[in-house]
Structures are given as structure tokens and as C-alpha cells.
N, C-alpha and C positions, 0 to 999 in steps of 0.2 A: 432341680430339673434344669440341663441346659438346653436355650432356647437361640435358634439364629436369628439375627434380629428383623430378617426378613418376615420373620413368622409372628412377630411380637403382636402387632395387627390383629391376626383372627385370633389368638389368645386371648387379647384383654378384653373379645368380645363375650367373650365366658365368664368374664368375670374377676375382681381382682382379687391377689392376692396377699397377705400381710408382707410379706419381704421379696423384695427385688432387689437384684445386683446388676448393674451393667457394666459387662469387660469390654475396655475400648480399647481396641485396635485401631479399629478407625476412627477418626476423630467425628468426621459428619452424621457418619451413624449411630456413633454413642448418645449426639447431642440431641439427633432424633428420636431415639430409644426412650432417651431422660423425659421429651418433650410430649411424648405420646401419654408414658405412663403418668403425666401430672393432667395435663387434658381429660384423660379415665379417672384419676381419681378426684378432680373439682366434679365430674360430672356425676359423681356418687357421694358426696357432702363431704369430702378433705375441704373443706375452706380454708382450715389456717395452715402456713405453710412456713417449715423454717430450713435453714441452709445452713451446713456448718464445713467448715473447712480443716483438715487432720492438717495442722502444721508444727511446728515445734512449740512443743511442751502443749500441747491440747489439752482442755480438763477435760477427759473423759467420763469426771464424777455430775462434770455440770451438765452434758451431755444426756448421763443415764435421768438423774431428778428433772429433764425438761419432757425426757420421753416420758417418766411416771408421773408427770402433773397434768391434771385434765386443762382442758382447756377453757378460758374463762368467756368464749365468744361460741364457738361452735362443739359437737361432742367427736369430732374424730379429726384428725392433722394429719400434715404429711412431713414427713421429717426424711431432709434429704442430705447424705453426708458425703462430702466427695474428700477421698484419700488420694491426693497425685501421688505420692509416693508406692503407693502399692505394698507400702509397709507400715499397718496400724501399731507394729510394736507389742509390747507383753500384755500392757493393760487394756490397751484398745482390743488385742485378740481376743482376752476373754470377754469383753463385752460384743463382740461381733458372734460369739460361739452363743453366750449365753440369748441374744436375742434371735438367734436362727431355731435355739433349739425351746425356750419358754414363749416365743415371740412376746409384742408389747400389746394392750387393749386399746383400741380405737385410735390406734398411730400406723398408718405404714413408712416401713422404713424404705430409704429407695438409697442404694449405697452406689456410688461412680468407683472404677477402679480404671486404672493405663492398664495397657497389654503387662502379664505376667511371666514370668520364664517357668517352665516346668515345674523346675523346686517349690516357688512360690503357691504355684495352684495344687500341690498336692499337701500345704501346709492344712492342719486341723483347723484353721477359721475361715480358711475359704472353701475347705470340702462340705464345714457347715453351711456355707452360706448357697451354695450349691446342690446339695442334698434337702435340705427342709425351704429353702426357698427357691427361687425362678431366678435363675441365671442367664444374662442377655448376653449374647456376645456377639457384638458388635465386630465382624470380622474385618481385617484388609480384604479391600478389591481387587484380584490379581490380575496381571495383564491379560489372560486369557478369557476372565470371567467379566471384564471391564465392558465390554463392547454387549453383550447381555445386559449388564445393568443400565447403561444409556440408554437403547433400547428400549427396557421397562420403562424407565422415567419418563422419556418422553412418549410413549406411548399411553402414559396417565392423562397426558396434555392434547392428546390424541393427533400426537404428529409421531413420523416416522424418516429416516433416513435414507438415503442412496446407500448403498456399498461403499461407491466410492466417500460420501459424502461420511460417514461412519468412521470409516479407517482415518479419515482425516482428522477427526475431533477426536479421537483415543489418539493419534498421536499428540496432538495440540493440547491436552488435558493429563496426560499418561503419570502417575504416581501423586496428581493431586488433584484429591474428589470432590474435595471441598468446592473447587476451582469449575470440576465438572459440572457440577450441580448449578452452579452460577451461571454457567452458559448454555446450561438448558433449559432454564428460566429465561433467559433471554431470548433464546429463541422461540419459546411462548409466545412472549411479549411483542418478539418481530414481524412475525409470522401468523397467516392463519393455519387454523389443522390442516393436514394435509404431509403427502411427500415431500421434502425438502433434498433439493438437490446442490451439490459440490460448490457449486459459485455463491446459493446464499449463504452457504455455511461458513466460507472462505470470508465473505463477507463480512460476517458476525463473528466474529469465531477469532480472540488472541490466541496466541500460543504461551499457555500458562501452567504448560505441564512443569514438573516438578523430578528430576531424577534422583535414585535411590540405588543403594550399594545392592542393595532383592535386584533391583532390576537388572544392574546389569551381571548380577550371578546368572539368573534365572537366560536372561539375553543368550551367555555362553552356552549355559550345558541345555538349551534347547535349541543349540543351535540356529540363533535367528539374528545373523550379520546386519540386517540394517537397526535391530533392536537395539545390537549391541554398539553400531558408532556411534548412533543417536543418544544411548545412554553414558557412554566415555564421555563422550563431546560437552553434553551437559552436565556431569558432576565437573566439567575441566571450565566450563564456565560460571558453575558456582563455587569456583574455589574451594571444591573440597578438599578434603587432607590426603595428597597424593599416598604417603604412607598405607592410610588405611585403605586406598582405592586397592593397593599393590597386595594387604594383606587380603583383602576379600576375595582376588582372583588367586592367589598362590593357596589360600584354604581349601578353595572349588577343587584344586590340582594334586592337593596334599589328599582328598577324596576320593579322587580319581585315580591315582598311585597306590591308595590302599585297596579299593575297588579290584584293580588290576591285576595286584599280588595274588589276591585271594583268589580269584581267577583262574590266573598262573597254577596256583600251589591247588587248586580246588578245595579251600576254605572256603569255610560257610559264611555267606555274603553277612549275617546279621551279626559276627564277629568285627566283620570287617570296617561296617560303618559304627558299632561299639568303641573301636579304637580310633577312627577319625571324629567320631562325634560329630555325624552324619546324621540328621532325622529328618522327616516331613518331608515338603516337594522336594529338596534340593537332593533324598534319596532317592526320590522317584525320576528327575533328571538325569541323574548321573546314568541308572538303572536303562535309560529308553536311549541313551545317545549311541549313535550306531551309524561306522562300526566305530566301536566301543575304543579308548584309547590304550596303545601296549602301555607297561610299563616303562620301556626305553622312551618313547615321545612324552608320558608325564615327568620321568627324568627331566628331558634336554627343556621340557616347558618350565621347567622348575627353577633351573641353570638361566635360563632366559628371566627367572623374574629377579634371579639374584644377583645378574647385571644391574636390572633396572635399579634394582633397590644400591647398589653403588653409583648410579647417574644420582638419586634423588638425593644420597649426603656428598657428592661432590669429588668423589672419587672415581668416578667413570666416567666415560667420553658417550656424548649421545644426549637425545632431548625422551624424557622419561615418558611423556605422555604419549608421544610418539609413537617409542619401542612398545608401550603397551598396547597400543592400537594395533602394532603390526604382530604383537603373541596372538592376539584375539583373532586377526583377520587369519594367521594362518592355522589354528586352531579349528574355527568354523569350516573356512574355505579351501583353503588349501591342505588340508590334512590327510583327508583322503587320496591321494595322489602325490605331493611332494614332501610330506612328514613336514618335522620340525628343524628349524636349525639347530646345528652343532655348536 
């Protein structure tokens, strides 16, 4: 069963059960998720608790004999394995299939997993571990659903925000939640319950957001110009790998171009994102932007990134980050009226 990890909460008030996985996307959530499900199970006689870590060359024999040995202090443990890799390998798979599918006596198992790509989660030991046990998944908070989640939380603390006072700490926290979470703890701590308004928030409140190559996809093809310098600006001051900044917006475009075609030719759209290898929001962006990009303006956006990408090895005239700021600006803004340059 998979579970969002918002929901984990009235679940475990049901009661537990022998195997749990939690997929983390997000990092804060995951470690919430982890912290919930051991809190439930002390409170139900897991007293002994061990920790093991899948790193290179793991015994996974010593592993299985610690799960089959009772325990010499109390009758039931909690055994918790966390794989960063996201890859237990041939022999950890079958021990991951065979405890989803024989489970262990008086052990729960509680398994940590990083976000997975597709392939991985349609592997046979994670579809066991999903299928016969409780799968958490710990999602990204996306820009849209960010300002909801503040919101909740501080609303636990029984304080609430302005509008204005809102937009400001989603922009000052925006791609790192960890960060959110700390400043709205803080403002607990500052503050009594109540409305908190723009100047104490401005107040309290670094600017500790975190930018992200989603963001500034996501910025583009929904169209939100101050998303998107806000999020140029700050990968350019975390020294990101302009390369990759370059490939992440000429992908969106390589999208959008096939998008177009299919269009054009009246191919069937689920063709279309098959060949660009197109899924999830960044289908559903492309899909709502409007009006929608021709083909010739994906072209000349295209021809515009392949300048840039001649500024970035040194072969071009111009400042890269620049040019890319000004594809973006007339992409959003200017597009609708003056196209793209030639």
C-alpha cells in the first residue's frame, strides 16, 4: 500500500504494521516519516532498536541471522535499514522480496529508500515491498503546494500569516523545506498565536531558500517571470554548472518542439511526449501554456540556446547567463506579441 506521508499520522493510529518503507523525496519528510514510525512502535514494546546501513559489500547473511535471533532483553525490535543507494543489489533483493513476502516474527522492519526513477520502482523488490507492506512516500513540496504546507504548520502552532506576509517566506525558504520548517519554529518561538503580519516576518525571517533546476523548469513552462529570474539569479549565485542550467531549459524546448509538431501534423499528443520523454508535471505544463508555442519560435529558442552553449566553451561573443535570462524573459513575456529572435 502506498501511503502520502501526510497521511502516515491517522494510519499508525490503527495500528502497526510489520513492514514499512519510506520513499524520500523529500528529505524533512522522510526523516519525519522514520521518526513517527519508531515513536508508534516504542509505544507498543519495539524497545530494542538496531540500524544498519547497505554500503559496499554489506553482509546481508548477517543482517538476515540478527532478524532470526530473538532478542535477549525484550520479545519484539525494530530493525531499521536505510539503503542511500536506492540499489540493494541481487542478494539484498532477494532478501528485501523474501521479507515483504514471509515477513519476520516479532521484528518490524522499517526500510529508508532516496527518491527512485521509474525503472527502479517497477523493480520485483520494491513492488514487494509496496504490495505486502506500507509504503511512505515522502513527496517534494512543489512550488505551488509550498505555501498550503506553511500554512498547515504553522497553523499546528496556532499562528497564521498575512498574504503578503506568506508570499514573502515561500519566496525566502522556496526549494528548501528543511530551512522552512526552521523558520517556522522560529516564529513560534518569537511570536504569540495569532496573525503575523509582513514587518515581523521580514523581521525573523533569512532568506534561505535553495534553487533547483524543477524550479526554474517548472518557473518557464508556467509561465511565472519573476519565478523564473529569481530562480536563474540564484543557481548563478550558487555556482551551478551553467552547462546543465543550459541543458535543462533546451530539454523543456526540445518538449515543446515535439509538442508543437504533433500539433502541426495532428499526432497523437501521448506519441509525442513518448519521443521527448515527457512525463508528470512538466507534461501537464507544457499542455496548459497558452498560447501554446509554434514550432518556428521552438526552432529560433533552440538556435538561441545553441549560441549560448558557444558563449559557455568560448567560442561566442556574449555573457551566457545573460543571454539566458533574456531567452527566458522573452519566452514568458515577450512572446506573445514580439516572438523570438532570429
Amino acid at each position: 500500500m502506498r501511503l502520502p506521508s501526510d497521511k502516515l499520522d491517522s494510519h499508525l493510529k490503527r495500528g502497526l504494521q510489520a513492514l514499512y518503507t519510506v520513499l524520500g523525496e523529500e528529505p524533512l519528510l522522510a526523516l519525519e516519516a522514520v521518526d513517527q514510525v519508531r515513536q508508534q512502535a516504542r509505544g507498543q514494546g519495539y524497545d530494542e532498536r538496531e540500524a544498519w546501513t547497505v554500503e559496499g559489500g554489506f553482509d546481508w547473511n548477517a543482517l538476515q541471522l540478527s532478524c532470526q535471533s530473538p532478542s535477549l532483553f525484550c520479545p519484539r525490535k525494530l530493525v531499521e535499514l536505510r539503503i542511500p543507494s536506492g540499489k540493494p543489489g541481487t542478494e539484498g533483493a532477494r532478501f528485501l522480496e523474501r521479507c515483504a513476502l514471509e515477513g519476520v516474527p516479532d521484528v518490524l522492519l522499517l526500510i529508508t529508500l532516496p527518491a527512485l526513477d521509474y525503472r527502479a520502482q517497477q523493480s520485483i523488490w520494491f513492488k514487494a515491498l509496496e504490495t505486502r507492506g506500507t509504503l511512505i512516500h515522502a513527496k517534494t513540496i512543489g512550488h505551488e503546494q509550498l505555501p498550503h504546507w506553511i500554512t498547515q504548520r504553522l497553523s499546528s502552532q496556532q499562528q497564521s500569516l498575512s498574504p503578503e506576509a506568506l508570499t514573502f517566506l515561500v519566496q525566502c525558504v522556496e526549494g528548501n523545506l528543511l530551512a522552512a520548517h526552521q523558520e517556522i519554529q522560529k516564529l513560534g518561538l518569537l511570536f504569540a498565536p495569532g496573525l503575523l503580519t509582513l514587518p515581523q516576518v521580514v523581521e525573523a525571517v533569512m532568506p534561505v531558500g535553495r534553487h533547483r533546476l524543477n524550479d526554474l523548469s517548472e518557473a518557464l513552462l508556467t509561465q511565472d517571470l519573476a519565478r523564473f529570474v529569481r530562480s536563474l539569479r540564484g543557481l548563478q549565485a550558487e555556482d551551478e554548472a551553467l552547462p546543465l542550467v543550459l541543458w535543462t531549459v533546451s530539454e523543456d524546448l526540445r518538449g515543446l518542439l515535439q509538442l508543437a509538431c504533433a500539433r502541426q501534423h495532428q499526432r497523437p499528443l501521448a506519441q509525442a511526449w513518448k519521443e521527448a520523454r515527457v512525463w508528470g508535471p512538466r507534461q501537464q505544463w507544457m499542455e496548459r501554456m497558452q498560447p501554446p508555442l509554434s514550432v518556428g519560435n521552438c526552432q529560433k529558442a533552440l538556435l538561441h540556446c545553441a549560441r549560448i552553449d558557444r558563449m559557455i566553451k568560448g567560442v561566442g561573443h556574449g555573457h551566457p547567463w545573460e543571454s539566458l535570462l533574456e531567452l527566458g524573459l522573452r519566452l514568458i513575456r515577450e512572446r506573445p506579441t514580439k516572438g523570438l529572435p532570429s
